[in-house]
C-alpha positions as CSV (number, residue, x, y, z in Angstrom):
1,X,-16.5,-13.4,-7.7
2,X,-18.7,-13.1,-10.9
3,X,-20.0,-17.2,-10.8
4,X,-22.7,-18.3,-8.8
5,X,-23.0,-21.8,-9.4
6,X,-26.3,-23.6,-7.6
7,X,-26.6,-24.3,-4.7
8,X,-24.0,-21.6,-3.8
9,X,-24.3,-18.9,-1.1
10,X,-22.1,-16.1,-2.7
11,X,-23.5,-12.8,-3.9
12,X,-23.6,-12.6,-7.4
13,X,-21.3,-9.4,-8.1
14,X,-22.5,-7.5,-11.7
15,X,-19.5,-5.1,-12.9
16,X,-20.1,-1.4,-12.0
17,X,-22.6,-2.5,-10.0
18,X,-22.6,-1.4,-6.0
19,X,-23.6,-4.3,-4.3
20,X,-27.0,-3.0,-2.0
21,X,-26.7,-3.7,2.0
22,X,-29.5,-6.1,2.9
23,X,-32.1,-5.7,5.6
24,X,-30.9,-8.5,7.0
25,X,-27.4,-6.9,7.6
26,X,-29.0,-3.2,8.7
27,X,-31.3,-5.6,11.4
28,X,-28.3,-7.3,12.4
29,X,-25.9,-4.3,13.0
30,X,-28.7,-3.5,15.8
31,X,-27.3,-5.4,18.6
32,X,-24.6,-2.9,18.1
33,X,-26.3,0.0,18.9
34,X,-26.5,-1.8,22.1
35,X,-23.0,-2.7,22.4
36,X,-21.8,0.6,21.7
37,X,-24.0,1.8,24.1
38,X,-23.0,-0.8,27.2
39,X,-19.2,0.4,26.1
40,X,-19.8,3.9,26.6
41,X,-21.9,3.8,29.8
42,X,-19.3,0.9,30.9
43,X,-16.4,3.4,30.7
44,X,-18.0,5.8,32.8
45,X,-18.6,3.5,35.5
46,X,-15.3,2.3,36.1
47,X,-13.2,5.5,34.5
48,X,-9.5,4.6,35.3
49,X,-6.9,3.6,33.8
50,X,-7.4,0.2,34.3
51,X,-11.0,0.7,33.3
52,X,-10.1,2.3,30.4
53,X,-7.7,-0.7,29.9
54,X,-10.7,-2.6,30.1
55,X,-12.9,-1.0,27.8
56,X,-10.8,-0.7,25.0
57,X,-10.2,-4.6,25.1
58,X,-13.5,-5.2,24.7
59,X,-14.0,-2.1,21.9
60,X,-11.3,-4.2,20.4
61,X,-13.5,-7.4,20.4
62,X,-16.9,-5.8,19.5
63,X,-15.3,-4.2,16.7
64,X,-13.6,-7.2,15.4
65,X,-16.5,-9.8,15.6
66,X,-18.7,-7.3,13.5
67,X,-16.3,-6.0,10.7
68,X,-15.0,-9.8,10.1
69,X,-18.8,-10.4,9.9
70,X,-19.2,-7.4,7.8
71,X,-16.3,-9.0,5.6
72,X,-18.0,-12.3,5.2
73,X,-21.8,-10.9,4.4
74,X,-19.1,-9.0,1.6
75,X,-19.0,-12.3,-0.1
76,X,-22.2,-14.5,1.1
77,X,-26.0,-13.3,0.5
78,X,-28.1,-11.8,3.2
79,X,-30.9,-12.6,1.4
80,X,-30.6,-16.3,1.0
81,X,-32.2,-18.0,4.1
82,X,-29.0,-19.9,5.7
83,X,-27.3,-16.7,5.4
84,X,-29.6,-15.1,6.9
85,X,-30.3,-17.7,9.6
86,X,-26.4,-17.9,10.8
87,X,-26.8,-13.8,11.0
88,X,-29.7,-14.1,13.1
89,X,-27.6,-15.9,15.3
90,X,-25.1,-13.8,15.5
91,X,-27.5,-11.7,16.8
92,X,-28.1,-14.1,19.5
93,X,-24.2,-13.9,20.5
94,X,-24.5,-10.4,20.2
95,X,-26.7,-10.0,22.3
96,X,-24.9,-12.4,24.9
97,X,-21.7,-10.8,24.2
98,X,-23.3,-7.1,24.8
99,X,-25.0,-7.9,28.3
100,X,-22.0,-9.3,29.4
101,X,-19.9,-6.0,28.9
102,X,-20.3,-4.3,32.4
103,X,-19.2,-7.4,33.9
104,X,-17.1,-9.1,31.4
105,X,-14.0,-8.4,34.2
106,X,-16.2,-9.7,36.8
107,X,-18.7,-12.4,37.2
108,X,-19.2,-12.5,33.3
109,X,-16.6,-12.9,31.8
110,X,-17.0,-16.4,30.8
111,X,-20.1,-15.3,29.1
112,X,-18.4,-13.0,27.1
113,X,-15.9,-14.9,25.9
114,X,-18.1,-17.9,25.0
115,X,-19.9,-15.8,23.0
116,X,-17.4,-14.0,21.1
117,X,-15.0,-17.4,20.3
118,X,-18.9,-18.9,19.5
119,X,-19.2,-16.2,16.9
120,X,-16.0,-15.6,15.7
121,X,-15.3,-19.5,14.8
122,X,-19.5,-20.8,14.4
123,X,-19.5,-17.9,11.2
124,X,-16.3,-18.8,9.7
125,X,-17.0,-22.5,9.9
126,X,-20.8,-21.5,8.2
127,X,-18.5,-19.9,5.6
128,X,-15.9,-22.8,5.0
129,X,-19.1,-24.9,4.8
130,X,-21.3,-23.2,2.2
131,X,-18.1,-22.6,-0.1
132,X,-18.2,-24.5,-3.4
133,X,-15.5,-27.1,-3.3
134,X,-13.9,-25.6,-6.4
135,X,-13.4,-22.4,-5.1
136,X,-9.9,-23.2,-3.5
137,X,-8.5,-19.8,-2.8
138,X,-11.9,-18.7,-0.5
139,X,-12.1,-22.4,1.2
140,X,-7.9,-22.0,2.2
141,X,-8.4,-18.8,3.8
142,X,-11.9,-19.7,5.1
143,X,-9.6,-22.9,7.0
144,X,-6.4,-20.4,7.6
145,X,-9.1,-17.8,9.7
146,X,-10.6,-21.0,11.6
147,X,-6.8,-21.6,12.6
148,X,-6.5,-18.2,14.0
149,X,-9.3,-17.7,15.6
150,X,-9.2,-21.1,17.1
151,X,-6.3,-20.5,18.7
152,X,-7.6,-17.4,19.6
153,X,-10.2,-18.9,21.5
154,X,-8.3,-21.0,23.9
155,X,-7.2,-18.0,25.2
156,X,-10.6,-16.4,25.5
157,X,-11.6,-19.2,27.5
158,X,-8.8,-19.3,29.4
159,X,-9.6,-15.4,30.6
160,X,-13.1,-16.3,31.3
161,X,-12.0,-19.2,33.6
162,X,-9.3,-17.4,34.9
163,X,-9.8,-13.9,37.3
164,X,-8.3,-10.7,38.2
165,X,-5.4,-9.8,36.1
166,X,-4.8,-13.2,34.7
167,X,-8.0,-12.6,32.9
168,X,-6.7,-9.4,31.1
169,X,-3.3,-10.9,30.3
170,X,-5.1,-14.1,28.8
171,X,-7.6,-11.5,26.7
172,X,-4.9,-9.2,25.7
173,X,-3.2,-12.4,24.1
174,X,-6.2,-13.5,22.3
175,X,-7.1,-9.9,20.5
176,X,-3.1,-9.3,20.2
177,X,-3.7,-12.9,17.8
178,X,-6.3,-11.6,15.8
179,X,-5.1,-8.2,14.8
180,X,-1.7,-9.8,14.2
181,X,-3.5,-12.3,11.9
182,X,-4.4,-9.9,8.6
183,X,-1.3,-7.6,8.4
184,X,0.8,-11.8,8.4
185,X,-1.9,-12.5,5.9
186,X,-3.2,-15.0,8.0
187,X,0.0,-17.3,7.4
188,X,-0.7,-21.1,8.5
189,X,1.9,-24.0,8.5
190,X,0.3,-25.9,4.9
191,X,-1.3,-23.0,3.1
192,X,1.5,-20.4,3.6
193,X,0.1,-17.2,3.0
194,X,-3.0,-16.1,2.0
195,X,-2.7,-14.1,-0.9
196,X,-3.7,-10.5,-2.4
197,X,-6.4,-11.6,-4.7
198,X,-8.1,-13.8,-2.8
199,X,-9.2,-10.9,-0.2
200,X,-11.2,-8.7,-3.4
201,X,-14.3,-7.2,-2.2
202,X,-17.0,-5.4,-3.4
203,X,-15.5,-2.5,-2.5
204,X,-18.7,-0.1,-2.4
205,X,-20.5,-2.9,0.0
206,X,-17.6,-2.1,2.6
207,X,-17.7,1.3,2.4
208,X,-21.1,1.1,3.0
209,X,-20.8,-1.2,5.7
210,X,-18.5,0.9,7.9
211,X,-20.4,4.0,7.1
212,X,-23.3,2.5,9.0
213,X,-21.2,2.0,11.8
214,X,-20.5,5.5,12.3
215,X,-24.0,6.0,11.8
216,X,-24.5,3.9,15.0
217,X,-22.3,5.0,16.9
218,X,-22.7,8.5,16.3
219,X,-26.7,7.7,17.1
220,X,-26.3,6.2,19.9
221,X,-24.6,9.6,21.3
222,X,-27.4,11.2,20.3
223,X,-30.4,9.2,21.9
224,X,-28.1,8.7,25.1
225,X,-27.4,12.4,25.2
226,X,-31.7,13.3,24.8
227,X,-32.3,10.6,27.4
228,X,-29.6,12.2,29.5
229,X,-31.3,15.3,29.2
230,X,-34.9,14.6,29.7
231,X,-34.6,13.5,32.9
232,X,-32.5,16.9,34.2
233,X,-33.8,20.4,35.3
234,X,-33.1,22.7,32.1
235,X,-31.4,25.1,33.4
236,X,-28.9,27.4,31.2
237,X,-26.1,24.5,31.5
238,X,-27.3,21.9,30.7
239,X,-29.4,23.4,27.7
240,X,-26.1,24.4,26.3
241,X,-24.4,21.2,27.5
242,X,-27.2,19.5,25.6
243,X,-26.6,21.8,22.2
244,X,-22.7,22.0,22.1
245,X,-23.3,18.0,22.5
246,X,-25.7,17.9,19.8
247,X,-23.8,20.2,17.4
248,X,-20.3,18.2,18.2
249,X,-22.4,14.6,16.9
250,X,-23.2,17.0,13.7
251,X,-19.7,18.1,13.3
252,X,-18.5,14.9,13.4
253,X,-20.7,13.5,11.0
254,X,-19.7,16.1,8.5
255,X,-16.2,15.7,8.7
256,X,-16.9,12.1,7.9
257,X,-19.8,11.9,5.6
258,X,-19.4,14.9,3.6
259,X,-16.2,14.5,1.9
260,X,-14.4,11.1,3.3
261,X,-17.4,8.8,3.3
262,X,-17.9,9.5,-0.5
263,X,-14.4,9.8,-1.8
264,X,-13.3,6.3,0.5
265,X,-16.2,4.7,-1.8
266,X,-15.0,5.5,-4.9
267,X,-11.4,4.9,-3.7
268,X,-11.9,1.4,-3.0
269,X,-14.0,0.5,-6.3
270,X,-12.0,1.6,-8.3
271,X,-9.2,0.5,-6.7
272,X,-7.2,-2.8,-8.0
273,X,-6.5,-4.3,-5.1
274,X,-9.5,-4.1,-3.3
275,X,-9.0,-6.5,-0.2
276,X,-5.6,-4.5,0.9
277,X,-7.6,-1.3,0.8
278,X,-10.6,-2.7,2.7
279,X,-8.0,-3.9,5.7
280,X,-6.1,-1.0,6.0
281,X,-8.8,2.0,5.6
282,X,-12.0,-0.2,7.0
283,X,-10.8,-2.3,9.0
284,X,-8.1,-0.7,11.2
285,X,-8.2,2.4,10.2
286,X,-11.8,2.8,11.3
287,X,-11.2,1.8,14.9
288,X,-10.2,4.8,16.2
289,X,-13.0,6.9,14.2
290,X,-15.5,4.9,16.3
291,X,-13.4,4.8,19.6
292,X,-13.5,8.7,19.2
293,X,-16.9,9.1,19.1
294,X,-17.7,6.4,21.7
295,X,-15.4,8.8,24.3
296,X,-17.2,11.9,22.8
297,X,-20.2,10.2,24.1
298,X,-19.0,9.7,27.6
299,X,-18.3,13.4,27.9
300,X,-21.2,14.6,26.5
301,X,-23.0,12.8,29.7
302,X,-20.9,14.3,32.0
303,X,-21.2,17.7,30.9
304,X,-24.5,17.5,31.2
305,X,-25.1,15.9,34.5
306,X,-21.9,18.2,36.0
307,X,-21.2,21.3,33.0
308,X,-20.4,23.7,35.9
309,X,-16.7,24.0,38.2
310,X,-13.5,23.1,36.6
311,X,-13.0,20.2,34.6
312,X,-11.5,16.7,36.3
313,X,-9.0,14.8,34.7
314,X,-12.2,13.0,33.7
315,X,-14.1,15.7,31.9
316,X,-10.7,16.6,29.8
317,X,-9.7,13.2,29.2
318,X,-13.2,12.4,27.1
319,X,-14.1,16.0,26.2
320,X,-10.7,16.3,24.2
321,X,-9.7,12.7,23.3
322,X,-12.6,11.9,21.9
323,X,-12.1,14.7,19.4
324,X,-8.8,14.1,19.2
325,X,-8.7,10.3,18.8
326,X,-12.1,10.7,15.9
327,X,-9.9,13.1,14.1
328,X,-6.4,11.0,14.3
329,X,-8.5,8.2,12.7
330,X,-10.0,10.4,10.2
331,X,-7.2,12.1,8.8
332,X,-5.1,8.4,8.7
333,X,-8.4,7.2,6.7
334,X,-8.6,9.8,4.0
335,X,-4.6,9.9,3.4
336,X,-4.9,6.2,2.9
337,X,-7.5,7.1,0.4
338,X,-6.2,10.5,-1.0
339,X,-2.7,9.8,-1.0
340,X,-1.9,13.1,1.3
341,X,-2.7,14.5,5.0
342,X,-5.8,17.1,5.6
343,X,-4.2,20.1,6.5
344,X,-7.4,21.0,8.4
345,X,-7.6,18.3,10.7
346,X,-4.1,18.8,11.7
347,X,-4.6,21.7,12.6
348,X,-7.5,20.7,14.7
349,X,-5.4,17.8,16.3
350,X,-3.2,20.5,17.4
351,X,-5.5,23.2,18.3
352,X,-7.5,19.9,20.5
353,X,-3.7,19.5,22.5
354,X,-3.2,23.4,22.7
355,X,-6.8,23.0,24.3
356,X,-6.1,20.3,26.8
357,X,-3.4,21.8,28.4
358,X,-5.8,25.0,29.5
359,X,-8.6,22.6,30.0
360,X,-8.3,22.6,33.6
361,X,-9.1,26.0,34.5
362,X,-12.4,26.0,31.7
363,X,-15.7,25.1,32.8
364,X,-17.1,21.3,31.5
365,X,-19.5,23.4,29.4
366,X,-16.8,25.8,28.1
367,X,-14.6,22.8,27.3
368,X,-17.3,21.2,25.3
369,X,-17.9,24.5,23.8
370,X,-14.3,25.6,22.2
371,X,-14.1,21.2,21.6
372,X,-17.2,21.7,19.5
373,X,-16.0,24.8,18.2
374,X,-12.9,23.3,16.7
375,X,-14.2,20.3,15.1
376,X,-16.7,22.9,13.4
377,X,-13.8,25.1,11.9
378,X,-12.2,21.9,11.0
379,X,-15.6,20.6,9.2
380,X,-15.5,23.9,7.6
381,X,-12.2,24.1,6.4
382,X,-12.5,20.7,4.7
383,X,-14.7,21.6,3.1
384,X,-14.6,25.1,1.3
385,X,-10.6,23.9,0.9
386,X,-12.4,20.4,-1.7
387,X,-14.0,22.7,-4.0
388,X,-10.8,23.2,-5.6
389,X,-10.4,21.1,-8.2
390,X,-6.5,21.1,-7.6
391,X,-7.3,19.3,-4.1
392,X,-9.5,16.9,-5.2
């Protein structure tokens, strides 16, 4: 990882040296703001199970199109022009892949699929391409990726040609491929396996990376929550629909960014085996951190537009899983990273379930009240309990 012959697109990585995110990467990761904002506002629409089946298909997708990109800009430069150029285009795709969200089980789902096998394989091939022909062990798993997500892609199509529930069943195929494809190591009849070494990264870039992705997500919840809110009559609700909202984002940034953020960072630097740390606690591990605060975002909305009368199955459903699900992810990241399980945010996954079996009789507002109330003892907790030096 240290060379950088001419003529080659890979960063040039300096020992004990973070590697900086570019402008290029921070202008591409906007598109996402979108996406996660057409996944939120799509769930709400259509919130069923079946929706909900929907959704998280296509969470799965967006996710995995930007942290394999995320992977690859790891390696490559951002700030050399071709690498900058393919991202640009990825923001094209993006942006394709984004629109076609609301829709991507109905008129669009060609569209979306197009545009997510377009990404997926068009960057991989960029990176196969660019690599220096003596770098073998980069150009074998650039070709064992292109396999996989080739094959991948057929079935993409195939949903996007096909309709109704043969379109789901085709798409569920094609993610179940992709997320099978790391944890086999990517294993292709000729190459084998791919192996251990050849997946080091610079591990504070990829910290980095997925931080911003919280970042987004939790900012889009915020901006759609102040939209939300301008346009309603301020009454007493919905000014403390709009605050326990706005407090929940902050607790959930702390819980993140104060201790975990930091301590994954150093974890994966200084870690010798950089790549498996970087798929277990970035790239899976991180899914349900953002799928929590994506269904934190959907309740936030309806509290506001409805945060009087008892809470639907609706109203529970998002105003405690979304918690729930951003805390099961956050405790499963900093145990891969600590070595051991916060006691506090087990206690707030159980005091979320003890919640959600009252949550019925509550108000919406209340529910988002004693919901915001327990991820702020839990943020808390954390952290007076890290000041000891023995739990460091």
């Amino acid at each position: 990882m240290v060379d950088n012959p001419r003529g080659a697109m890979f960063r040039v990585i300096v020992p004990n040296q973070h590697s900086r995110v570019t402008n290029a990467e921070l202008f591409y990761d906007l598109v996402f703001v979108y996406a996660v904002t057409q996944l939120s506002h799509t769930l709400l629409a259509h919130f069923s199970l079946i929706g909900a089946v929907h959704v998280t298909l296509l969470f799965l997708a967006v996710w995995w199109v930007w942290v394999f990109t995320t992977w690859v800009t790891n390696w490559l430069d951002p700030e050399l022009t071709p690498v900058r150029v393919m991202l640009f285009l990825m923001m094209l795709g993006g942006l394709v892949l984004s629109t076609s969200i609301p829709t991507a089980f109905e008129g669009r789902g060609l569209w979306f699929a197009g545009a997510y096998a377009a990404m997926q394989i068009g960057r991989t091939l960029f990176w196969l391409l660019v690599t220096p022909s003596h770098r073998t062990l980069v150009r074998h798993n650039a070709i064992r990726i292109l396999v996989w997500l080739s094959a991948s892609a057929v079935f993409w199509i195939l949903g996007g040609l096909a309709e109704g529930q043969s379109r789901l069943w085709f798409w569920v195929v094609a993610v179940a491929i992709e997320y099978v494809a790391p944890a086999v190591r990517f294993w292709t009849p000729g190459l084998g396996f791919s192996s251990v070494e050849a997946w080091a990264v610079e591990g504070g870039h990829m910290a980095e990376r997925c931080a911003g992705f919280i970042i987004i997500a939790l900012g889009e919840a915020i901006v759609v929550n102040a939209a939300t809110f301008a346009d309603l009559t301020w009454t007493t609700g919905s000014v403390g629909a709009f605050l326990s909202a706005f407090v929940g984002s902050i607790a959930m940034w702390w819980i993140y960014f104060h201790k975990g953020a930091e301590a994954g960072s150093a974890a994966i630097s200084q870690s010798q085996e950089t790549g498996r740390m970087a798929r277990l606690a970035y790239t899976y591990l991180h899914m349900p951190i953002v799928g929590g605060i994506i269904l934190a975002a959907v309740a936030d909305e309806v509290v506001l537009k409805h945060p009087a009368g008892h809470s639907d199955l609706k109203t529970v459903f998002s105003a405690v899983g979304g918690p729930l699900l951003f805390l099961v992810g956050t405790i499963l990241f900093k145990h891969s990273i600590r070595g051991f399980l916060q006691l506090s945010h087990g206690v707030g996954i159980v005091a979320l379930a003890v919640t959600a079996y009252f949550a019925g009789e509550m108000s919406p507002l209340m529910l988002s009240i004693v919901t915001t109330a327990i991820m702020i003892v839990v943020a808390a907790w954390e952290s007076i309990s890290l000041r000891s030096p023995a739990e460091q």
